[in-house]
C-alpha positions in Angstrom: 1.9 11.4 2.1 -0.1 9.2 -0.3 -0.4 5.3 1.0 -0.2 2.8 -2.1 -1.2 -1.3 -2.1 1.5 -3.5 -3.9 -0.4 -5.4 -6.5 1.9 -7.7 -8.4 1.9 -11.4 -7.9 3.2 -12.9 -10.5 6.1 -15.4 -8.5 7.1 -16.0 -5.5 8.5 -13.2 -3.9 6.0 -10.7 -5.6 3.3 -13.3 -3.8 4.5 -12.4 -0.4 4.3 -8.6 -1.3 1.1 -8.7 -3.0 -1.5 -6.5 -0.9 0.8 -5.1 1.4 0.4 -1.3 2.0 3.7 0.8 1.8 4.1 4.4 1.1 6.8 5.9 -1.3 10.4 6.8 -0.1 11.9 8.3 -3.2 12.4 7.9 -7.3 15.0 5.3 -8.3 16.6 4.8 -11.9 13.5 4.4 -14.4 10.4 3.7 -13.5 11.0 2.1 -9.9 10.6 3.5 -7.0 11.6 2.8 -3.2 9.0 1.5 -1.0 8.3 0.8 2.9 6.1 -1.6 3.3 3.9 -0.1 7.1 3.2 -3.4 8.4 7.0 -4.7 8.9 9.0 -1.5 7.9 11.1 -3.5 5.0 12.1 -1.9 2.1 11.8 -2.5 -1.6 12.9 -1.3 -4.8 9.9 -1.9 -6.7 8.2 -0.5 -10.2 5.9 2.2 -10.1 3.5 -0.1 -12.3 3.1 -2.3 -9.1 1.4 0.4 -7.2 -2.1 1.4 -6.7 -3.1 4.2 -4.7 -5.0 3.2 -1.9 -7.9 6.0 -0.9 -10.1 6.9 2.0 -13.3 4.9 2.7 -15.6 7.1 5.0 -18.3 4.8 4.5 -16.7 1.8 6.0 -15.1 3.9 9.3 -16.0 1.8 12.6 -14.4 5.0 14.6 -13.5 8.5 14.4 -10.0 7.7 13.8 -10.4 6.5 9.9 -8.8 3.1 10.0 -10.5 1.5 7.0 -9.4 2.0 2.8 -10.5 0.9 0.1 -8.5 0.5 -3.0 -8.6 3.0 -5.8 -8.9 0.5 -8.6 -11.7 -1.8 -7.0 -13.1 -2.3 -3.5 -11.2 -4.7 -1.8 -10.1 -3.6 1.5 -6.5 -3.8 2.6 -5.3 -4.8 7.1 -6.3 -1.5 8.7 -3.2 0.4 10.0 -2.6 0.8 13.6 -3.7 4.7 15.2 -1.1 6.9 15.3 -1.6 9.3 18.2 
């Protein structure tokens, strides 16, 4: 399953979502799209357009357990997600 960033911030409560990772629960009416967000476990209704796919940095790895991404669009790098074991 494909992790995505939230990259809209254009008020207040898009602010607070802005950068967030979340990965994609299922197709709503339209274009939007239901969202949990990884850090809190909240969920959003959300456009697809506010999503960027978030891909694997090997590069940046500090362990063997890949805990670093970069984005796809750009090279800012999101909170790395806790190890799932």
């Amino acid at each position: 399953m494909n992790l995505y960033r939230y990259a809209w911030g254009n008020n207040e409560k898009r602010q607070s979502l802005k950068n967030r990772t979340c990965r994609i629960l299922g197709a709503e009416l339209g274009n939007a799209v239901r969202i949990r967000f990884i850090d809190s476990g909240k969920e959003e209704v959300v456009s697809r357009y506010a999503l960027r796919k978030v891909t694997l940095n090997l590069a940046t790895a500090d362990t063997p357990s890949i805990n670093r991404f970069r984005f796809a669009r750009g090279f800012n790098t999101c909170t790395p997600l806790p190890v799932r074991r």
